[in-house]
BAPAFI-411118 format. One record per residue: x, y, z of N, C-alpha, C in turn; residue number from 1. Coordinates in steps of 0.02 Angstrom, whole numbers, plus 50000, padded with zeros to 5 digits. Layout:
<pts>
<<X, Y, Z>, <X, Y, Z>, <X, Y, Z>, NUM>;
...
</pts>
This chain:
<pts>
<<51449, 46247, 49945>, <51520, 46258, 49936>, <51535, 46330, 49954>, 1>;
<<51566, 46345, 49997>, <51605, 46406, 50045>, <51642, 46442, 49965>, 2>;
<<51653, 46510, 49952>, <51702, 46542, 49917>, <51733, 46534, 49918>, 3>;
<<51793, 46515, 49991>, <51846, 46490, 49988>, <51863, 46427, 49962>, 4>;
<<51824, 46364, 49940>, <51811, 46317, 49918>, <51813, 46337, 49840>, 5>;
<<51859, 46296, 49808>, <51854, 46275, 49729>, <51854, 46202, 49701>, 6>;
<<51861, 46190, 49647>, <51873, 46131, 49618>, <51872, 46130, 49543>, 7>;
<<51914, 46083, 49517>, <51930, 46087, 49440>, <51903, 46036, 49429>, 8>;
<<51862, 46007, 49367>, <51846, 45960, 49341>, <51943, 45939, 49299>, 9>;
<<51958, 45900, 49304>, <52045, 45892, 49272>, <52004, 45811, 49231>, 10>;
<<51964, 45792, 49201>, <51954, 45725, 49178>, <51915, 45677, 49167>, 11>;
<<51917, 45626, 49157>, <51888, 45570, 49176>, <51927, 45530, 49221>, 12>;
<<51906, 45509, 49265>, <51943, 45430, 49303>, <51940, 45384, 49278>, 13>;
<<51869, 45343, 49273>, <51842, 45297, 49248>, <51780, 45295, 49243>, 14>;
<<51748, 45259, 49184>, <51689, 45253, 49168>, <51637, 45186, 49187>, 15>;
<<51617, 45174, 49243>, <51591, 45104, 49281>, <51526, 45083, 49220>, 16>;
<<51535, 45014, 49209>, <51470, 44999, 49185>, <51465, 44910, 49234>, 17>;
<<51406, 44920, 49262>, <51388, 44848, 49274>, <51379, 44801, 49239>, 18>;
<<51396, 44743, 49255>, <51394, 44680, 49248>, <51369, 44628, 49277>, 19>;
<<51353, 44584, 49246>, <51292, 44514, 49298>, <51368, 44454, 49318>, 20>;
<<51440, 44465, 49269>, <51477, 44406, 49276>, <51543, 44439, 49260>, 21>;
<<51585, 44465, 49291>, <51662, 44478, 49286>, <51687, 44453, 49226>, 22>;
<<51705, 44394, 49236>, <51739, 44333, 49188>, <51723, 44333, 49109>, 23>;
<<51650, 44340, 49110>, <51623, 44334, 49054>, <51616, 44419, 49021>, 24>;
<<51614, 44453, 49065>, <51607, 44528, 49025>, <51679, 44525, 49019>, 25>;
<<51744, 44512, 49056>, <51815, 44521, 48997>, <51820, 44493, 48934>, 26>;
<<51787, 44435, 48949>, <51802, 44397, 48869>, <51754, 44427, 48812>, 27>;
<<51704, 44462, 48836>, <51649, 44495, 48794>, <51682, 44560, 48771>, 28>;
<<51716, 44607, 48811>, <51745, 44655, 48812>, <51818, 44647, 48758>, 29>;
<<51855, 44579, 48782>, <51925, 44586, 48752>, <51887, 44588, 48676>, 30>;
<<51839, 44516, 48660>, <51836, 44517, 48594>, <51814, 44562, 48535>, 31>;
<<51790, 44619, 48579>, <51773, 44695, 48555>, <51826, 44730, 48537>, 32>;
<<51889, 44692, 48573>, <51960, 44753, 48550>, <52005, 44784, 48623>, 33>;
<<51951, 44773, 48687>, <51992, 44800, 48731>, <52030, 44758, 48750>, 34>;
<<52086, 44784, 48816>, <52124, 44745, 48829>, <52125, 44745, 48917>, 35>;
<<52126, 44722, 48960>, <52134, 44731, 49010>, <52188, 44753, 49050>, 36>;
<<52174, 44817, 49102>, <52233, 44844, 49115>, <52269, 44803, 49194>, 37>;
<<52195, 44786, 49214>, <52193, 44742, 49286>, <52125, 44723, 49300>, 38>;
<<52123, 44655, 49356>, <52056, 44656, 49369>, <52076, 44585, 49439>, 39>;
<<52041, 44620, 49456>, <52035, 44594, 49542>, <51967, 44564, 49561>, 40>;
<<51972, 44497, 49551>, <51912, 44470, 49544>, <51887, 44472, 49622>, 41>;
<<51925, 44464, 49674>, <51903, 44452, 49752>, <51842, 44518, 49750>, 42>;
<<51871, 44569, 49728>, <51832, 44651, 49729>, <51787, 44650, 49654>, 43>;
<<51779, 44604, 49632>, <51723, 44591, 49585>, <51742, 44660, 49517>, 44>;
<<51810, 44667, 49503>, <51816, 44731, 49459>, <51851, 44725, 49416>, 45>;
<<51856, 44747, 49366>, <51914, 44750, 49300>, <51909, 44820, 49279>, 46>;
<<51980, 44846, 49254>, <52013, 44892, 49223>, <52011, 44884, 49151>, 47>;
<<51960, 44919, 49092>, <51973, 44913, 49023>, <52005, 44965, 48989>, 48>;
<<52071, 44940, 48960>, <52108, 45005, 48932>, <52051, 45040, 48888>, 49>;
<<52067, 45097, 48868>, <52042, 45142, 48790>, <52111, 45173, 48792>, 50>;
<<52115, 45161, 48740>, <52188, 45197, 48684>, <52227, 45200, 48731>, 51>;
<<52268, 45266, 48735>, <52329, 45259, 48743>, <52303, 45298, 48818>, 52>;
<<52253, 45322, 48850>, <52243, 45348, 48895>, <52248, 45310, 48954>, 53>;
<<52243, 45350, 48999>, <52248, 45334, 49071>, <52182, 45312, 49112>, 54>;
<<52144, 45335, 49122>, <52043, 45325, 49117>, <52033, 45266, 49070>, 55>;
<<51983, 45229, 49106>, <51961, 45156, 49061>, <51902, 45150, 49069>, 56>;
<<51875, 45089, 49060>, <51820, 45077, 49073>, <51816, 45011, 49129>, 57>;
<<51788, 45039, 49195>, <51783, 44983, 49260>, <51717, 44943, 49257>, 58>;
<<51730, 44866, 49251>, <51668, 44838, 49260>, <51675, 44825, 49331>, 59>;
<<51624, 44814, 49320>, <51599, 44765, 49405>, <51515, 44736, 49410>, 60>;
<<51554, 44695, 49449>, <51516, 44643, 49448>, <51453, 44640, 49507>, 61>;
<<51390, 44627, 49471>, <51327, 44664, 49499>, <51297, 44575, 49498>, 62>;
<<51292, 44546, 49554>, <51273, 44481, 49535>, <51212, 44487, 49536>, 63>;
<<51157, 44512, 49547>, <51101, 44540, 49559>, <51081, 44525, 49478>, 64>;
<<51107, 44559, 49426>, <51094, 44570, 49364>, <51101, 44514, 49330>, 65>;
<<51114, 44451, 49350>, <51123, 44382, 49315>, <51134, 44390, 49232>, 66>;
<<51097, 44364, 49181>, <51111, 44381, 49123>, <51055, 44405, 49071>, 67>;
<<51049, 44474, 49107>, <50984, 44518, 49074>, <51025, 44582, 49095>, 68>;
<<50964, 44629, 49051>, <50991, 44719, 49050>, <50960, 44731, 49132>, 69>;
<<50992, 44768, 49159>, <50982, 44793, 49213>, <50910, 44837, 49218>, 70>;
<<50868, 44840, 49287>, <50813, 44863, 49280>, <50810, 44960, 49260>, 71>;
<<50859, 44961, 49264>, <50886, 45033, 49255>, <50887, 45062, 49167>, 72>;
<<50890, 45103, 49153>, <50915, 45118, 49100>, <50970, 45112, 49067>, 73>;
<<50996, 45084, 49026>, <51073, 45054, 48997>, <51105, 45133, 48963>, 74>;
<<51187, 45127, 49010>, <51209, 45210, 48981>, <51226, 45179, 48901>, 75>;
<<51253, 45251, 48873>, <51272, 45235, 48823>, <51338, 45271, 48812>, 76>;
<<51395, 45237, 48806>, <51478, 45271, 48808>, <51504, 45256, 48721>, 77>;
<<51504, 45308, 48717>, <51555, 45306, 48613>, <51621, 45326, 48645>, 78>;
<<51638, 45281, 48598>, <51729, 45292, 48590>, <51734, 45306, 48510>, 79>;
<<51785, 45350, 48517>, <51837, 45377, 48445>, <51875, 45302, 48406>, 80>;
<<51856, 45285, 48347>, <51891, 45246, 48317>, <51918, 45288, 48241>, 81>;
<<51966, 45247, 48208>, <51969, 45267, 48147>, <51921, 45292, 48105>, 82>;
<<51889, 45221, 48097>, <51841, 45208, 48033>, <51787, 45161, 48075>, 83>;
<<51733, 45201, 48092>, <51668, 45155, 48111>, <51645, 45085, 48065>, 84>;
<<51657, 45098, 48012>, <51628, 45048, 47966>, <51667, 44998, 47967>, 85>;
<<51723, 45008, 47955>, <51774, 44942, 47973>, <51766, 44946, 48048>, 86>;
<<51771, 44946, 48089>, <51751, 44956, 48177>, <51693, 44868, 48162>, 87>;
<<51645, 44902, 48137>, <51567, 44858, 48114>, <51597, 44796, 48092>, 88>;
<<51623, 44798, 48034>, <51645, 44729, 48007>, <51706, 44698, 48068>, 89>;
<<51757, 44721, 48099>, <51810, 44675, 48151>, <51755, 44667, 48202>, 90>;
<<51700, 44688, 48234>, <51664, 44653, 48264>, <51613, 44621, 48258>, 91>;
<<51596, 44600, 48191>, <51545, 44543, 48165>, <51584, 44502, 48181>, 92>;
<<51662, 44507, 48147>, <51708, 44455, 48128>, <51706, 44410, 48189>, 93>;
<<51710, 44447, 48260>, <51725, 44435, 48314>, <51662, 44403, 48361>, 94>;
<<51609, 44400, 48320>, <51571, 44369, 48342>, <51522, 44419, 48385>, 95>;
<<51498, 44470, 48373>, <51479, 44532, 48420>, <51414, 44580, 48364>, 96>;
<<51382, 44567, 48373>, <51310, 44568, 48329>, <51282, 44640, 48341>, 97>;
<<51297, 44697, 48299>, <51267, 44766, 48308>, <51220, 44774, 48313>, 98>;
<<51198, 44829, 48357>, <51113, 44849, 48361>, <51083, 44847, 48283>, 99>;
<<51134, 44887, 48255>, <51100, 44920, 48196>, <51155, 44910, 48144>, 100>;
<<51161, 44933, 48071>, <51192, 44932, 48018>, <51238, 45010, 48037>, 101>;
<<51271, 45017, 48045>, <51325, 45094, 48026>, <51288, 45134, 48030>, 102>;
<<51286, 45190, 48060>, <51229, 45267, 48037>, <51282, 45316, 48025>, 103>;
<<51254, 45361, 48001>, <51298, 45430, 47992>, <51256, 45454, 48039>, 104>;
<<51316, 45516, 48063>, <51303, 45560, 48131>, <51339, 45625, 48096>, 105>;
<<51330, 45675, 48139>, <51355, 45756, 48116>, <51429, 45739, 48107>, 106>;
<<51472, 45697, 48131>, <51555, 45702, 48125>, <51579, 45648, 48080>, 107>;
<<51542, 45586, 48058>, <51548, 45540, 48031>, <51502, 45479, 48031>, 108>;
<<51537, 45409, 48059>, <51506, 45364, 48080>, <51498, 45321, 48143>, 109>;
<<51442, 45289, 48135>, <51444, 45260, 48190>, <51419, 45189, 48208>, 110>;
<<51434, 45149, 48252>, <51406, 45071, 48249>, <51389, 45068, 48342>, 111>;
<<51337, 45029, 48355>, <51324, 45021, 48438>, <51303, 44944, 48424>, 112>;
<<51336, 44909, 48490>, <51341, 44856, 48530>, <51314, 44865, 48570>, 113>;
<<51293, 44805, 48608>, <51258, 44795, 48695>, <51300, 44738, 48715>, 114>;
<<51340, 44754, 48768>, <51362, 44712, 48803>, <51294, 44646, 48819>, 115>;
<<51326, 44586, 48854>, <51259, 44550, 48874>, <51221, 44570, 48947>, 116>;
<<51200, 44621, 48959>, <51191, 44660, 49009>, <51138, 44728, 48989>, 117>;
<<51167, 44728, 48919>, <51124, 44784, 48891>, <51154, 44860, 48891>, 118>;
<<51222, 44867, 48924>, <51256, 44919, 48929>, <51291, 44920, 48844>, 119>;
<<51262, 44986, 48802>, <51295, 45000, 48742>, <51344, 45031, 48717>, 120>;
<<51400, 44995, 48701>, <51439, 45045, 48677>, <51452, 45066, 48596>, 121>;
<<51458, 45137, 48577>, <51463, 45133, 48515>, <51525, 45168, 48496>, 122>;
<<51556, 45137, 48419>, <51596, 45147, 48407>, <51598, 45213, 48349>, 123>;
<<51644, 45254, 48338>, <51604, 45321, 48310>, <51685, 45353, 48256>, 124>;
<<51675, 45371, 48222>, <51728, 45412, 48181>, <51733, 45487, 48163>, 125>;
<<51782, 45504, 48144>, <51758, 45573, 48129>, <51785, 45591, 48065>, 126>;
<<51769, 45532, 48012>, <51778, 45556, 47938>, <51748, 45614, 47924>, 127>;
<<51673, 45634, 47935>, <51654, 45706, 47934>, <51685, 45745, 47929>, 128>;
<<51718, 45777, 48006>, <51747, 45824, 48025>, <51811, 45806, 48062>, 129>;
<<51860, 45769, 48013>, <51918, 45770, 48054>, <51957, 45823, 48093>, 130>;
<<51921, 45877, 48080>, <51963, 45915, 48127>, <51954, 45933, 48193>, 131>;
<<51916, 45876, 48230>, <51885, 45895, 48277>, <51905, 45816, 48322>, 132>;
<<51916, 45784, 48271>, <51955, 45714, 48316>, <52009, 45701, 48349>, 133>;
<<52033, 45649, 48392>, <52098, 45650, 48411>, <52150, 45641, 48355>, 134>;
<<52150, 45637, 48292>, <52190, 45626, 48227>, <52180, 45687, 48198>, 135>;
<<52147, 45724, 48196>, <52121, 45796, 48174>, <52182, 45841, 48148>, 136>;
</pts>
Protein backbone atom coordinates (compact mmCIF):
# COMPACT_ATOMS: atom_id res chain seq x y z
CA UNK A 1 0.00 0.00 0.00
CA UNK A 2 1.52 3.41 -1.54
CA UNK A 3 1.29 6.49 1.33
CA UNK A 4 -0.93 7.98 -0.73
CA UNK A 5 -3.22 5.00 -0.22
CA UNK A 6 -5.50 4.74 3.01
CA UNK A 7 -8.37 2.89 4.28
CA UNK A 8 -10.79 2.83 7.26
CA UNK A 9 -11.98 -0.27 8.71
CA UNK A 10 -15.99 1.57 9.05
CA UNK A 11 -17.59 -2.19 10.23
CA UNK A 12 -18.82 -5.26 9.63
CA UNK A 13 -20.69 -6.19 6.29
CA UNK A 14 -21.46 -9.56 6.93
CA UNK A 15 -20.49 -12.50 8.69
CA UNK A 16 -20.51 -15.78 6.05
CA UNK A 17 -20.89 -19.12 7.68
CA UNK A 18 -21.28 -22.25 5.42
CA UNK A 19 -23.79 -24.50 5.00
CA UNK A 20 -24.37 -28.18 3.47
CA UNK A 21 -28.46 -27.00 2.74
CA UNK A 22 -29.90 -23.34 2.35
CA UNK A 23 -33.50 -24.36 3.21
CA UNK A 24 -32.73 -26.23 6.12
CA UNK A 25 -30.06 -23.84 7.77
CA UNK A 26 -33.11 -20.97 7.62
CA UNK A 27 -35.38 -23.05 9.43
CA UNK A 28 -32.45 -24.03 11.86
CA UNK A 29 -31.48 -20.44 12.08
CA UNK A 30 -35.19 -18.86 12.28
CA UNK A 31 -35.87 -21.34 15.20
CA UNK A 32 -32.85 -19.88 17.09
CA UNK A 33 -34.60 -16.37 16.92
CA UNK A 34 -33.32 -14.99 13.63
CA UNK A 35 -35.25 -13.68 11.06
CA UNK A 36 -34.48 -13.45 7.51
CA UNK A 37 -33.65 -10.31 5.83
CA UNK A 38 -33.47 -12.02 2.14
CA UNK A 39 -32.29 -15.07 0.54
CA UNK A 40 -31.81 -15.95 -3.03
CA UNK A 41 -31.82 -19.43 -3.36
CA UNK A 42 -30.69 -19.48 -7.38
CA UNK A 43 -27.19 -17.82 -5.65
CA UNK A 44 -27.41 -20.45 -2.91
CA UNK A 45 -27.51 -17.36 -0.05
CA UNK A 46 -29.53 -15.93 2.78
CA UNK A 47 -29.39 -12.67 4.71
CA UNK A 48 -29.78 -13.26 8.76
CA UNK A 49 -30.89 -10.19 10.56
CA UNK A 50 -28.99 -9.49 14.20
CA UNK A 51 -30.86 -6.79 16.07
CA UNK A 52 -31.56 -3.80 14.83
CA UNK A 53 -28.29 -3.60 12.68
CA UNK A 54 -27.49 -3.44 9.25
CA UNK A 55 -24.57 -6.47 8.97
CA UNK A 56 -26.09 -10.04 9.36
CA UNK A 57 -25.20 -13.17 9.14
CA UNK A 58 -24.85 -14.69 5.20
CA UNK A 59 -25.26 -18.35 4.77
CA UNK A 60 -24.46 -20.13 1.83
CA UNK A 61 -24.74 -22.94 0.61
CA UNK A 62 -21.60 -25.31 0.35
CA UNK A 63 -23.13 -28.55 -1.15
CA UNK A 64 -19.89 -30.19 -0.77
CA UNK A 65 -20.56 -30.18 3.12
CA UNK A 66 -23.78 -32.41 2.95
CA UNK A 67 -24.80 -32.89 6.64
CA UNK A 68 -21.52 -32.93 8.70
CA UNK A 69 -19.04 -30.12 10.21
CA UNK A 70 -16.93 -28.98 7.54
CA UNK A 71 -13.32 -30.38 7.16
CA UNK A 72 -12.14 -27.01 8.32
CA UNK A 73 -12.32 -25.67 11.63
CA UNK A 74 -15.92 -24.42 12.78
CA UNK A 75 -15.74 -20.32 13.49
CA UNK A 76 -17.19 -19.31 16.44
CA UNK A 77 -19.57 -15.86 16.29
CA UNK A 78 -21.30 -14.56 19.94
CA UNK A 79 -23.97 -12.28 19.76
CA UNK A 80 -25.12 -9.77 22.65
CA UNK A 81 -28.40 -10.98 24.21
CA UNK A 82 -30.19 -9.81 27.32
CA UNK A 83 -29.95 -12.64 29.56
CA UNK A 84 -27.87 -15.76 28.33
CA UNK A 85 -29.66 -18.04 30.64
CA UNK A 86 -33.01 -17.37 29.47
CA UNK A 87 -31.28 -17.20 25.75
CA UNK A 88 -30.53 -21.30 26.99
CA UNK A 89 -33.95 -22.09 28.09
CA UNK A 90 -36.03 -20.22 24.56
CA UNK A 91 -33.70 -22.47 22.72
CA UNK A 92 -34.18 -25.85 24.40
CA UNK A 93 -37.78 -24.75 24.11
CA UNK A 94 -37.17 -24.50 20.42
CA UNK A 95 -35.82 -27.58 20.01
CA UNK A 96 -31.91 -26.56 19.68
CA UNK A 97 -29.70 -28.65 22.13
CA UNK A 98 -26.57 -26.61 23.72
CA UNK A 99 -23.06 -27.61 23.63
CA UNK A 100 -22.91 -27.07 27.19
CA UNK A 101 -25.06 -25.87 30.36
CA UNK A 102 -24.60 -21.70 30.67
CA UNK A 103 -20.90 -20.70 31.69
CA UNK A 104 -19.89 -17.54 33.20
CA UNK A 105 -17.36 -15.48 31.26
CA UNK A 106 -15.50 -12.06 32.42
CA UNK A 107 -18.87 -9.89 31.35
CA UNK A 108 -21.53 -12.35 32.29
CA UNK A 109 -23.06 -15.31 30.54
CA UNK A 110 -22.97 -17.45 28.08
CA UNK A 111 -24.66 -20.50 26.06
CA UNK A 112 -23.11 -22.09 22.44
CA UNK A 113 -25.01 -23.96 19.76
CA UNK A 114 -23.73 -25.75 16.54
CA UNK A 115 -25.60 -25.21 13.74
CA UNK A 116 -25.99 -28.81 11.83
CA UNK A 117 -22.77 -28.10 10.06
CA UNK A 118 -20.91 -27.54 13.18
CA UNK A 119 -20.62 -23.71 12.78
CA UNK A 120 -21.17 -22.32 16.63
CA UNK A 121 -22.88 -19.73 17.68
CA UNK A 122 -22.99 -18.42 21.17
CA UNK A 123 -25.24 -16.46 22.88
CA UNK A 124 -23.57 -14.12 25.63
CA UNK A 125 -24.78 -11.26 28.20
CA UNK A 126 -23.32 -8.71 29.95
CA UNK A 127 -24.97 -8.95 33.44
CA UNK A 128 -21.28 -8.70 34.71
CA UNK A 129 -20.39 -5.59 33.32
CA UNK A 130 -23.26 -3.80 31.94
CA UNK A 131 -21.45 -1.05 31.21
CA UNK A 132 -19.78 -2.23 28.49
CA UNK A 133 -22.93 -3.65 26.55
CA UNK A 134 -25.15 -2.29 23.97
CA UNK A 135 -27.81 -1.56 27.04
CA UNK A 136 -24.90 -0.33 29.18
Amino acid sequence: MSDDESYELLGFDHVLLSVGDLGEAVRFYERAGFTAAFRFDEAGIALLRVGGETPGILLRAEEALGHRPPPWASPRLWLEVPDARAAARTLVDAGIEALDEPFPVATGWTVEVADPWGNVLGFTDYSKRPELGRRG
